[in-house]
N, C-alpha and C positions, 0 to 999 in steps of 0.2 A: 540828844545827848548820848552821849556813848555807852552809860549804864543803861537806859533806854531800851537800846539797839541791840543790847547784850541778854533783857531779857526777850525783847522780840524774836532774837533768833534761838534762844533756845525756848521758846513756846513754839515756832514752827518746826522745831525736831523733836520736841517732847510731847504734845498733848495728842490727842485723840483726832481721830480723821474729822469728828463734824469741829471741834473747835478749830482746827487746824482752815477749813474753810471758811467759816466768819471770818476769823479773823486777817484772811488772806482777804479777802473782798473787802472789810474794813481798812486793810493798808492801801491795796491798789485805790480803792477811794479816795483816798485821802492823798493821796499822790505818795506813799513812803515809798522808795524806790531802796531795796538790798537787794542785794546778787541773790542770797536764799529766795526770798520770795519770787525771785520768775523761777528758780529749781522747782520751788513749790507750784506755781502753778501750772507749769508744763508736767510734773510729775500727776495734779491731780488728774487735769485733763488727759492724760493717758490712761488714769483709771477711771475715770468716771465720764462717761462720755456727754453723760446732760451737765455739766460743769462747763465746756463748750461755749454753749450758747452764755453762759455765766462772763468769760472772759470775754466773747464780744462784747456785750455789752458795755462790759470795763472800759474796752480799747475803744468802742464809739464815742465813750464819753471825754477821750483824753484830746488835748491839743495836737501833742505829738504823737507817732506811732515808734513805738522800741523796735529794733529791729526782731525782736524774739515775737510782737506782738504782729507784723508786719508777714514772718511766716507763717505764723500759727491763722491770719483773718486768709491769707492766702491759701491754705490747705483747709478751711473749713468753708469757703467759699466754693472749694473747687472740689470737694469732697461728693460724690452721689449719697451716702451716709447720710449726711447730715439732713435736719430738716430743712426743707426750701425757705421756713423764715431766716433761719439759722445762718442761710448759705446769702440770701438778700442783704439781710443787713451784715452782713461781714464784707461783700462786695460794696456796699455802700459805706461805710467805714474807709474802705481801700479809695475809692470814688472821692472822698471826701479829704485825703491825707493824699492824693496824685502827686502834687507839686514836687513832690523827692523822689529823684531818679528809680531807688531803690523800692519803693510804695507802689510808681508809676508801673513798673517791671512785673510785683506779683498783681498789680491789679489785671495788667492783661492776661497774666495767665492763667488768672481767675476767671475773665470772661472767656477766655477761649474754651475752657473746662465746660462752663457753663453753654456756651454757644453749640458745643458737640453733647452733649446732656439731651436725649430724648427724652426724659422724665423732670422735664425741668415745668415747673407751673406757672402758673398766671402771674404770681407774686415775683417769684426770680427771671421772666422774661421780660416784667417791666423793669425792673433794679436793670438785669442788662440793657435795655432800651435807654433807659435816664444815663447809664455810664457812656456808652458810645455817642448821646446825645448832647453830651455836658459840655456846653461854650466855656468853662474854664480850662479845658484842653488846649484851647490856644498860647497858651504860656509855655506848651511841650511840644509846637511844632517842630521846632528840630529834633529833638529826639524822638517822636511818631514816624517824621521823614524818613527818618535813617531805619529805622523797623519795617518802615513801608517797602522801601529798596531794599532792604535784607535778603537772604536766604526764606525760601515757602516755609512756610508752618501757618500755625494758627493767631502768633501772637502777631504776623507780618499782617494777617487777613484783619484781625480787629484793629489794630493801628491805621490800614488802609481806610476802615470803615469808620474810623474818628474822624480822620482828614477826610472824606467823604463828605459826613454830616457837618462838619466845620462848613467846608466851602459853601454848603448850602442853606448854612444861617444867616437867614436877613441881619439880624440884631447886630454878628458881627463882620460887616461886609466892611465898615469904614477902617476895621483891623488891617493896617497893611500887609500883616503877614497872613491873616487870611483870606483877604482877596487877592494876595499872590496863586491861592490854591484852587482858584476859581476859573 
């Protein structure tokens, strides 16, 4: 309701920084969605750096991904900063929400961050192993293709390397559009 909403947003400009977090993790739970509250959560995450891993969390748990939520798993996936759980399960969030162009886009350039990462661990070289190994990439052959024939970079080398591991999934070989890549 609209009185609601009226004190919700003036609890997220009025109270104090720790109530200001409850209850920002109590909204995103809860799925409230207000323009303030991604203010607020981008605003804490830039001051608080263990908050981070807070809003993955959030965003693994959601169906969709917001587009603010989409850059933010993309820059903490591809971040050397971050902790390598931090940075796994935000790639695997990304991993998990592929199917939108926009998703599909920072997930590569999250793996490619991650693929030139010499301090990347055990933990975030399997997350990248599972992403480039993931037989629901078959639904983005055409736009893998078109990355793959691009201009060189990193994101053209991971796309390659989906279609790669595509072609060479038994499981999905009776895929037409995969055993075209075969």
């Amino acid at each position: 309701t609209p009185k609601v909403q009226a004190v919700l947003k003036n609890a997220l400009a009025t109270e104090t920084p720790a109530v200001i977090k409850g209850l920002v993790v109590s909204l995103a739970k809860n799925k409230v969605d207000l323009p303030e509250l991604n203010a607020t959560l981008t605003k804490l995450a830039a001051s608080d750096p263990t908050f981070k891993a807070v809003l993955v969390d959030l965003a693994a748990e959601r169906k969709d991904l917001t587009p603010e939520q989409t850059t933010m798993l993309r820059d903490v996936a591809s971040s050397a900063k971050e902790s390598v759980a931090v940075r796994a399960k935000a790639l695997r969030t990304l991993q998990k929400n592929a199917g939108k162009p926009a998703v599909l886009d920072a997930a590569l350039a999250s793996a490619a961050a991650i693929a030139s990462d010499p301090s990347a661990g055990s933990e975030l070289t399997d997350a990248f192993s599972d992403f480039t190994r993931d037989g629901r990439f078959a639904q983005q052959i055409r736009q893998l293709t078109s990355l793959s024939q691009g201009a060189a970079g990193a994101k053209k080398d991971i796309a390659s390397l989906i279609l790669l591991n595509l072609s060479d999934n038994r499981l999905l070989q009776k895929d037409r559009r995969v055993a075209a890549l075969a």
